[in-house]
N, C-alpha and C positions, 0 to 999 in steps of 0.2 A: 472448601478450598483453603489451602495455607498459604498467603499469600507474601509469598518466597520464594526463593530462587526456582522452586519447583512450576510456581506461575508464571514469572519471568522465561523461566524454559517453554512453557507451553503459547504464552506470546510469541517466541521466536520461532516455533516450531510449525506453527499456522504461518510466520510470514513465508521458511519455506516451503511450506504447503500451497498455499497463497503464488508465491511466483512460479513454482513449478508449474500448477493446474494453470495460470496464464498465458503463460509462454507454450505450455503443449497444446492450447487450440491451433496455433498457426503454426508450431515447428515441433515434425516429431524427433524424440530424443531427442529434446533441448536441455535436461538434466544431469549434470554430474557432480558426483563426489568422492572426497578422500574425505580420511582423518580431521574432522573438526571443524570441514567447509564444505558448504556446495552453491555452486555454479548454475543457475539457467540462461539460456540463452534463448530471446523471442526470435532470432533470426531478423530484426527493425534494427535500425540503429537507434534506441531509446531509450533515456538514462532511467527511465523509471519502469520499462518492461524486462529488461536487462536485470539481474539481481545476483550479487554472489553473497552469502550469509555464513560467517564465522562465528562460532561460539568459542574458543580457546583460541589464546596466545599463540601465534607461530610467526617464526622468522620472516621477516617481508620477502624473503627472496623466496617463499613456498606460497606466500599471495602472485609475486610476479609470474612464478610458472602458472600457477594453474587456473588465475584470473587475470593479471595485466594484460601479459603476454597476449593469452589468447582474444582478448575484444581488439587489444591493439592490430593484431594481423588481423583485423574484420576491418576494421575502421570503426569501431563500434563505442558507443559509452555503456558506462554501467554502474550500479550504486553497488557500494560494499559496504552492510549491516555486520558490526560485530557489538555481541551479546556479552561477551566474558566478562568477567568483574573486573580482572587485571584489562588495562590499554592494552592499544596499541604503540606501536612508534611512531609518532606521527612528523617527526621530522623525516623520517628515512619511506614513507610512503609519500611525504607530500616531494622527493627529489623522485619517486618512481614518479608523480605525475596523479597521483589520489589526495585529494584536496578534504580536507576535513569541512563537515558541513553539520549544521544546526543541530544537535543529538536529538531525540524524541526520549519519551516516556514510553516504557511499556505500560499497559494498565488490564487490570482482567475485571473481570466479576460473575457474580453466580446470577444466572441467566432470573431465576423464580424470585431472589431480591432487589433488582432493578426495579425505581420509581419510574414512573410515566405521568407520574403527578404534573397538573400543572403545563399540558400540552397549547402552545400558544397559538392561538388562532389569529389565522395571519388571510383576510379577506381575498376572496378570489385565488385562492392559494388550492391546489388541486396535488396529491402523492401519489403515483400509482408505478407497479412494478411495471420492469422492461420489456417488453414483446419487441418480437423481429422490428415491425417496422420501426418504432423510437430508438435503434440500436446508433442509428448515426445521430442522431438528437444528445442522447447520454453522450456519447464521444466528443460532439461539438462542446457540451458544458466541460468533460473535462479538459480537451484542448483549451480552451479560453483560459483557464485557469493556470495552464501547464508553461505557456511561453507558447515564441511561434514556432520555434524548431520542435522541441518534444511536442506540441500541440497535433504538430503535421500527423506525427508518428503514432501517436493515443488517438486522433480523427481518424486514420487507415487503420487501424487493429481495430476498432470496432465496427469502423463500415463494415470488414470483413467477416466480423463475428456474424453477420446475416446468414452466409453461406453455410454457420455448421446448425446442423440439428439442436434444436434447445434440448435434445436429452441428453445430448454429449459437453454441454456448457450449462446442466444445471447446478453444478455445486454454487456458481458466481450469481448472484440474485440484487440486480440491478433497479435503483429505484430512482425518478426523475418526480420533481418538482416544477412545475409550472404553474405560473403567475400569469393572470389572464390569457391562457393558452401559451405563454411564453417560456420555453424551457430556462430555468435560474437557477437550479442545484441539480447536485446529485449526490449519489454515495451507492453502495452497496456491504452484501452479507456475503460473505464466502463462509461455507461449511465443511472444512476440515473432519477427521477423522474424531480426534477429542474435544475441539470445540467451534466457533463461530470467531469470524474474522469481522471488523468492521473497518472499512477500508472507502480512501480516495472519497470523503467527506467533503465536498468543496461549492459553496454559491459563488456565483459571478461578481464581481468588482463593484459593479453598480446596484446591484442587488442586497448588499450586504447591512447590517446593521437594522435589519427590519425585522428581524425572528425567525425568518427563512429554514435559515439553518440550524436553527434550536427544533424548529417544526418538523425538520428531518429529520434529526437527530432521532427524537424522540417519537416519532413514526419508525424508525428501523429497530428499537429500541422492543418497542409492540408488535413488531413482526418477529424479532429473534425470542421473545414469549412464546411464539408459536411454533417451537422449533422441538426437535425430540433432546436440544444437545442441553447440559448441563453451565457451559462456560462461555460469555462472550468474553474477548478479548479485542485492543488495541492498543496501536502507537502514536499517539500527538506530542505534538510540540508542548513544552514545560508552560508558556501563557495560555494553553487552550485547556487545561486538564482540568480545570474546575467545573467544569457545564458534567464530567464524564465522574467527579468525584462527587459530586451534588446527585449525581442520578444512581448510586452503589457500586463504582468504578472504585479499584486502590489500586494504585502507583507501585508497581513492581520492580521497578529499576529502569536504568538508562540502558539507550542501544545508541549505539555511536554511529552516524552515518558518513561515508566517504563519497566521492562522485568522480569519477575518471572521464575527459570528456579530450577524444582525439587531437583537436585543434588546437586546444590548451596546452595539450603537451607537445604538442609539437614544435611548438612558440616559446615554449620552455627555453632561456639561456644558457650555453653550456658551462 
């Protein structure tokens, strides 16, 4: 892999992958696109199942039609990922009401030179993939995680995930960590068409700081070795990239995250 804008592409190309295959368990044809964007919508009001992803520059008023607009006449929030090397405008999105938020790293790697060196054994500490019934266990961890309002939203998307067939929700492969039978992390693998997603990596508040989530880490790490795909990829925050750079992750570029959230703009001064 050259790890260039060619990788950066294919980090963004699994997050629309990634939100598309989310959003279609609970809402069909929740995916659209034009020129240089696309749209899912989970049918929740949740800023983080909600996803619009721009790769190119375009006028804010071609974000307002074909993203503001439409969550807004839902009542809906929604995160807008854009990938381009050029900005955005970010004065003239945050007067539509899109707040600029904390950019992430993209990061890829080749799935056969990832280290697993060095897995921390973390006592009474048990990883095992998600079967039907832990589907609201994993949703509890990452509600906790999420806040109370999007927590509400990620607890009911996954109660719900019960009801569909795991062969219709197997690209998403979900893994839960518990601590003396206590659910404390989670994270999962999505498996894209060219490569491996690693996504929603999170331990609880009180849990943190004990190796937990290195633990994980680095168990999903060992499960995406056993994958047929060639490339894992992610996006973390710029202070978390070292654990992913230390394990044969490189830093591909920035992806600029926005977050539209009803309320907010409503409250908005004229």
């Amino acid at each position: 892999m050259k790890y260039s804008l060619s990788a950066k592409n294919l980090t963004c190309r699994n997050l629309e992958a990634y939100a598309d295959y989310r959003a279609s368990l609970v809402t069909p044809d929740c995916t659209k696109e034009i020129t240089g964007i696309v749209r899912s919508d989970s049918g929740l009001p949740s800023i983080g199942l909600n996803q619009v992803i721009s790769n190119m520059v375009m006028p804010p008023r071609i974000i307002q039609r074909f993203a503001l607009d439409y969550f807004a006449e839902r009542h809906s929030p929604f995160t807008l990922w854009h990938s381009a090397s050029k900005p955005l405008d970010n004065d003239a999105l945050d007067e539509l009401g899109l707040k600029r938020r904390q950019s992430l790293v993209a990061m890829a790697a080749e799935i056969p030179r990832l280290s697993t060196a060095e897995i921390p054994l973390v006592e009474q500490l048990t990883i095992s993939v998600v079967k039907k019934g832990a589907l609201p266990d994993y949703g509890a961890v990452q509600a906790a995680a999420a806040g109370e309002q999007e927590g509400a939203q990620l607890a009911h998307f996954y109660q719900d995930l019960q009801e569909i067939p795991e062969q219709r929700r197997g690209r998403l492969k979900l893994f839960l960590a518990n601590l003396d039978g206590v659910p404390v992390a989670a994270g999962c693998l999505f498996a894209a068409a060219d490569a491996l997603g690693l996504y929603d990596l999170v331990t609880l508040p009180d849990y943190r700081g004990r190796g937990i989530g290195r633990a994980l880490f680095k168990h999903l790490l060992t499960a995406a070795q056993g994958s047929h795909h060639k490339n894992l990829v992610a996006l973390v925050p710029a202070d978390r990239q070292q654990l992913l750079l230390d394990s044969g992750f490189f830093a591909v570029g920035e992806v600029a995250r926005y977050q539209y959230t009803p309320a907010q703009a409503a409250a908005k001064p004229d």
